[in-house]
N, C-alpha and C positions, 0 to 999 in steps of 0.2 A: 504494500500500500504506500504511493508516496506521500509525501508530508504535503496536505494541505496549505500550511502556510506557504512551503516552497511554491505550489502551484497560483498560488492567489500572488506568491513577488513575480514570478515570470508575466503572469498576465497583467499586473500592474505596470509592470516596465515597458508594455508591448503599447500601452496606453497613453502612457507619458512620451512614448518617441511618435507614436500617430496623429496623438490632440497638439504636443507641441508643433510640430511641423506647421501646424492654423498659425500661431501667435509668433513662433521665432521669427519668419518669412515679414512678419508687418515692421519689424525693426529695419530691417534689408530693405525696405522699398526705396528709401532715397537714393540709399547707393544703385539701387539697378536701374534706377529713373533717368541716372544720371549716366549708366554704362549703355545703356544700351538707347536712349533716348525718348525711353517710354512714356505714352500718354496716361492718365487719368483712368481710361477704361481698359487698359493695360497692365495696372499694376491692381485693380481692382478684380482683375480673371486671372492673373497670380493669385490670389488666395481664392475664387471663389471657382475655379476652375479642379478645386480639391477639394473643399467643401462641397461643392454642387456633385461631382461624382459620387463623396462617399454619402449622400443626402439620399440621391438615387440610387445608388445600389446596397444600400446598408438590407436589407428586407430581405435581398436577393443573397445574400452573402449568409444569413443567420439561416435562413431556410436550405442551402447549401450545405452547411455544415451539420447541420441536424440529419440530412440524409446520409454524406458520403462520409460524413467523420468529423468529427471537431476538430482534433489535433491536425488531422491529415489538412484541414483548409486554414487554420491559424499557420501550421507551417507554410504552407504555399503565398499564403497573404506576405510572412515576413519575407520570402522571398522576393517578391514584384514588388515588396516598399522597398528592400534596399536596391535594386535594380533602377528604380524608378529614383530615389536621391542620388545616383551616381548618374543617372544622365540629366539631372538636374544641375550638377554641379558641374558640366561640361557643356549647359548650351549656350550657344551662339549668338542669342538674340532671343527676342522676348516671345516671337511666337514660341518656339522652339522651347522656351523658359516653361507657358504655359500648357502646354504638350506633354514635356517630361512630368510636370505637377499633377496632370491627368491618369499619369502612367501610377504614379505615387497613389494616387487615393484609390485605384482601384484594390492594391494592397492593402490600402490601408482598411476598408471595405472587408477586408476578412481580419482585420485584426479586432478592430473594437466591440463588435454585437459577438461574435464567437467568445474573444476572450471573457467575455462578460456573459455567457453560456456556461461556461469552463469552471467560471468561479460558480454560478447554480447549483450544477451538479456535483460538485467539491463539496459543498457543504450543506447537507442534506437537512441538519437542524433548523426550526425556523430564526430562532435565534441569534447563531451563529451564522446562518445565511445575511441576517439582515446586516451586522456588522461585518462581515467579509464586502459584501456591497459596498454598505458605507464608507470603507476602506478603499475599493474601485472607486466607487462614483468619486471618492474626492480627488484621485488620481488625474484626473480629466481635469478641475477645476485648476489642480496646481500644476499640471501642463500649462495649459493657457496663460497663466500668471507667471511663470518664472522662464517660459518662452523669449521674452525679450528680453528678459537679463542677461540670458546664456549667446542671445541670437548676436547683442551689441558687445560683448566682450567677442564673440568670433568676428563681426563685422571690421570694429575697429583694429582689431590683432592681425588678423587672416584674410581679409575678404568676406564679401555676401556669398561666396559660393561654399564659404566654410560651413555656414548654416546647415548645408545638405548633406556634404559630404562625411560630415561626422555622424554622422546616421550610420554610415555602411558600418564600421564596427562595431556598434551596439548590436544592429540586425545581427551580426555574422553570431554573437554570444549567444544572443536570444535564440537563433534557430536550434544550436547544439543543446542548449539547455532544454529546449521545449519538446525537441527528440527525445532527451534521456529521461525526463522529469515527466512531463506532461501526459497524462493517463487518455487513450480515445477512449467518443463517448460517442452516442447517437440518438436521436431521439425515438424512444417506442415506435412511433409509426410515422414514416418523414413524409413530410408535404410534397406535395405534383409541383411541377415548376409552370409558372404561368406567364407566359412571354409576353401575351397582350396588357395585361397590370404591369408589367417594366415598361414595356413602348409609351404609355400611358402616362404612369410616374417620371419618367427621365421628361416627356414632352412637357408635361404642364410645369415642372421646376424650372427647365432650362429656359422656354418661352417667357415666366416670368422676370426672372434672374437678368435676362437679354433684352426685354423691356426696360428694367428699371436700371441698369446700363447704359442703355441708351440713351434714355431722358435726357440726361445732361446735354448731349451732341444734337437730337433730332425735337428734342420738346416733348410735354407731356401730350401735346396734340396733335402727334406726327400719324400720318395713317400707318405708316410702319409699326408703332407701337400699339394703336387699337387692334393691329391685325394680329400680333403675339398674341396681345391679353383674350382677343376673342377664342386663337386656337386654346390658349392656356383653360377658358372655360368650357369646352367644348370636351376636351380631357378631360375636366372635373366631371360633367356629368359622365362621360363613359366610364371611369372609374366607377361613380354612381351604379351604373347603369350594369356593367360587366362585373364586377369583384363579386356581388351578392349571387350568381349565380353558380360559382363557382365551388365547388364543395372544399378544395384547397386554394383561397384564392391568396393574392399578395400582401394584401391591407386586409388583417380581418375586421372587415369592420362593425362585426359584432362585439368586438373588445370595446367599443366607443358606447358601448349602451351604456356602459359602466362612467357614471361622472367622473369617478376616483380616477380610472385610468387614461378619459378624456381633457383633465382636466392634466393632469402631470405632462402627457403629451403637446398639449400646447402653453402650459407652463417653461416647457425647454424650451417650444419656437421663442416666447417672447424673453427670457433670460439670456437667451446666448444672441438674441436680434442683438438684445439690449450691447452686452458684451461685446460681440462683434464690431458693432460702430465703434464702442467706446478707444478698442485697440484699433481701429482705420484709422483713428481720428487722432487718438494722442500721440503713437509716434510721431508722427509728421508731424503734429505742433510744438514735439519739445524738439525736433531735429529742423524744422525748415521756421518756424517761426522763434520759437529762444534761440538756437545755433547752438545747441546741445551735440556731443558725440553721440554715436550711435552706442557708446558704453554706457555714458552719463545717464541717456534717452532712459533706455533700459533700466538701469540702477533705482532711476525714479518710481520706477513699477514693481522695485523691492516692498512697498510697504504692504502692497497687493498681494505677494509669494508670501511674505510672510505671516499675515494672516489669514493665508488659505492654509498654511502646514499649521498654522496653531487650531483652527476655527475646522475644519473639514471633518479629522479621527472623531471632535467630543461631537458635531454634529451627528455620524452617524452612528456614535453609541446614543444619543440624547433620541433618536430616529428606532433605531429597535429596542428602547423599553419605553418610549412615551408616541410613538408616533410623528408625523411630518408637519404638523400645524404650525408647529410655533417658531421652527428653524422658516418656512418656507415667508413667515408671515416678513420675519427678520428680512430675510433676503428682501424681497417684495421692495419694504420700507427702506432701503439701503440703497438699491438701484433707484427710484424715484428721489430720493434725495441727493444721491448722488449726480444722477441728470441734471438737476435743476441747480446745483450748485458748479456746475461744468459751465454753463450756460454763461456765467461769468466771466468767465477766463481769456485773458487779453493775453499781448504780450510783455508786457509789465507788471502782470499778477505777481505779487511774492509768492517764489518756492515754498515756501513751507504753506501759506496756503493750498496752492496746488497740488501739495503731499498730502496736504489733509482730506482734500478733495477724494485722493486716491483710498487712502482710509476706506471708505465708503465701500467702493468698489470691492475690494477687500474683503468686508463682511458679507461683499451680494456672494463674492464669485466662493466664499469658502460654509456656506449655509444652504447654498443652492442647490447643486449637484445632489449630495446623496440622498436626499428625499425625493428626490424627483425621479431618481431612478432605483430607488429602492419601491415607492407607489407602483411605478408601471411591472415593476418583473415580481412583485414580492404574490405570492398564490397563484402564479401562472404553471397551468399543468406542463410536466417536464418534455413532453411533446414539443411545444411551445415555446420553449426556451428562449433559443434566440431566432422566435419571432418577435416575443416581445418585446427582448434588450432591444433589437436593431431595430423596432420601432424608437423609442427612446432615444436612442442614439439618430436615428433619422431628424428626428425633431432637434435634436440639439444640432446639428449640421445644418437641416435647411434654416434655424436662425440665425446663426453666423453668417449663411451664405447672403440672405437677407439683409442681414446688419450692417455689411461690405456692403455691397449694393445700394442700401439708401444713404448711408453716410456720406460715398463719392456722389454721388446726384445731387444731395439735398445739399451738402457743403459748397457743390461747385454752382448751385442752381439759387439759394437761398443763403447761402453762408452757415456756418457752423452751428448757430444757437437752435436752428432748426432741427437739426440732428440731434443736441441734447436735450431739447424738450420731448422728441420724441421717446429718445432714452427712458427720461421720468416718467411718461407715458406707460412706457414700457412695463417698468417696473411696477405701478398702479393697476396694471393687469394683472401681475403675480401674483399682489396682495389680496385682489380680490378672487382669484381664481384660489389661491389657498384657502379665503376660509368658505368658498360654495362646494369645492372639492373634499375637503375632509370633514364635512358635518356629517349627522345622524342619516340626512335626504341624501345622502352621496353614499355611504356606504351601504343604502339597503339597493340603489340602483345597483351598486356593484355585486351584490347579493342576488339579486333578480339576471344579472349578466352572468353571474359565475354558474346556472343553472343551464347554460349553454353550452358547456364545454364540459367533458367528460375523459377521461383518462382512456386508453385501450382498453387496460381491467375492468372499464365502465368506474361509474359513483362520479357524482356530485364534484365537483372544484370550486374552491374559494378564490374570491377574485380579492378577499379585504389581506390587508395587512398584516403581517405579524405587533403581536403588540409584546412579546416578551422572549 
């Protein structure tokens, strides 16, 4: 039997080199602005050209792995990410740049919903499950956050390409380890693969994502972008229209009956929206508007790292014996204030202000994560496994990829305060989405959902939470 804890560091690590790959890359934008001469919506599908793949095939990647093997498709994933940051770190020019990131996230794709499969069935107690989670989920958050510290010490030391290339060694450890170490798993009885919910899902993400791209260049009333948004809806309904017929479809969206797990799922879109812009938007103001190093830049985003590593562990122990209400509520209030005190910020703000600001941030991105994805996966029958992570994790990608997207638009269209009130915004959806999702009316919806799904053995599945 290997040791659980081993398997839950392997898959931890697999997490922190996939989610940071999102945050290191927005440190490097200036310097590749300036190598390679890139526009605006250029350095904008640098990150969202990662984010958008693994947004669209995260579903596809967890349903994979549940049929042909979990370890067997984790392994393959680490292989095509360091593949993929090794021709990152040799291209040419910025198509070429966002090409190879494409290549990247496909990997990455089998890293995140799998690994977080792996750590499921590793730890079968509910208890211990929920704190093994908590443990992942915050893994993600402190990617994100210590992303630009590591990204502006390679940038300034090494080069922007260094970003990438220091990938390939960690992949090379992680694969031998996850060969020796990592136990395969499969799910009881694996899901049909459903080609027409992928053609479906990648259209409507990418149609939107390339609308709201565009905006800046063509206007919000260019027929180019009415014609996206129409196909983008046109998608939505066939998803509608196609998924429910399907006995194994892509998106079960009989999980959505459930508020609890409706309500978690678009909890990520609007936290990581939120986060997303926040890191589009500050490196570039502490490197092109202070004339900060891309070290300095980064270093700034220390106060952020550091209370995701203090704030994330007690959150998802504080998450499997009391439940997600009151860490999500935290978050929620942390991002809205933190927006709105963003909003401020010139180029002659005092530092330490703008540290404090960051503060903020801080508490959203280290409260957030493990309840969010401890609600979506926590009584999902083990079938299901990583359908539900790489739902959750779907939702955390398409916000970021969003986040990017309207922060270059709305900054270059309206100026920056627009993007932070949106931010606040943002985060006033969390708060309220925390407390409609985890009342008494939310869990007996998820009670009425979990009546849907039944195991192979047959009986009943719980859709609610562990509470101890």
């Amino acid at each position: 039997m290997k040791s659980p804890a081993l398997v839950l560091t392997i898959c931890c690590t697999s997490i922190v080199v996939a989610v940071m790959d999102i945050s290191i890359v927005t440190v490097a934008l200036p310097s590749i602005r300036r190598d390679f001469g890139a526009s605006v919506a250029g350095l904008q599908w640098t990150i969202d050209a990662y984010t958008l793949v693994l947004a669209g095939f995260l579903v596809l990647a967890g349903s994979t792995a549940d049929r042909f093997g979990r370890k067997r498709v984790f392994l393959t994933g680490l292989a095509v990410f360091g593949l993929g940051s090794l021709l990152c770190s040799v291209a040419p020019g910025i198509g070429w740049l966002i090409a190879a990131r494409a290549v990247q996230a496909v990997g990455g794709t089998m890293l995140n919903p799998v690994a977080l499969a792996i750590v499921v069935t590793t730890f079968p107690a509910p208890a211990e499950r929920a704190r093994a989670i908590g443990v992942f989920g915050s893994m993600s958050g402190l990617a994100l956050a210590l992303g630009p510290i590591l990204g502006g010490a390679l940038v300034d030391g090494l080069g922007w390409r260094a970003v990438f290339w220091v990938n390939v060694p960690i992949i090379a450890v992680a694969i031998v380890a996850t060969a020796a170490f990592v136990p395969e798993s499969r799910a009881a009885r694996a899901r049909r693969f459903d080609p027409l919910g992928q053609v479906l899902v990648v259209l409507v993400l990418g149609c939107v994502v390339e609308a709201i791209i565009e905006a800046r260049r063509l206007g919000w009333t260019s027929p180019v972008l009415f014609g996206l948004l129409v196909v983008a809806g046109l998608g939505v309904l066939g998803i509608l229209r196609h998924e429910p017929r399907r006995a194994d479809p892509l998106l079960e969206l009989r999980l959505f009956r459930s508020v609890s797990f409706s309500g978690a799922i678009v909890m990520a879109l609007f936290a990581l929206c939120g986060f997303g812009a926040f890191l589009f938007l500050t490196t570039q103001y502490l490197q092109d508007v202070r004339g900060l190093s891309a070290l300095d830049a980064g270093l700034c985003l220390l106060p952020v790292g550091v209370l995701v590593l203090i704030l994330s562990p007690r959150t998802g122990r504080l998450v499997g014996t009391r439940g997600p209400r009151l860490p999500l509520v935290v978050a929620g209030v942390a991002l809205a204030l933190g927006g709105a005190a963003s909003a401020w910020l010139g180029p002659a703000t005092p530092l330490p202000l703008v540290l404090a600001g960051y503060l903020l941030f801080g508490v959203f991105l280290g409260t957030v994560n493990p309840p969010i994805t401890n609600t979506a996966v926590s009584g999902m029958p083990a079938s299901m496994a990583g359908v539900a992570g790489s739902l959750a994790s779907a939702g955390r990608q398409t916000g970021t990829t969003l986040g990017v997207a309207l922060a270059g638009t709305i900054a270059g269209t309206g100026g920056t305060a627009g993007v932070w009130w949106l931010v606040a915004a943002l985060g006033a959806g969390v708060l309220a989405l925390a407390l409609l999702s985890t009342g008494r009316r939310a869990t007996a919806t998820a009670t009425r959902a979990a009546a849907l799904f039944a195991e192979v053995e047959g009986g009943p599945v719980s859709l609610r939470r562990p509470t101890g």
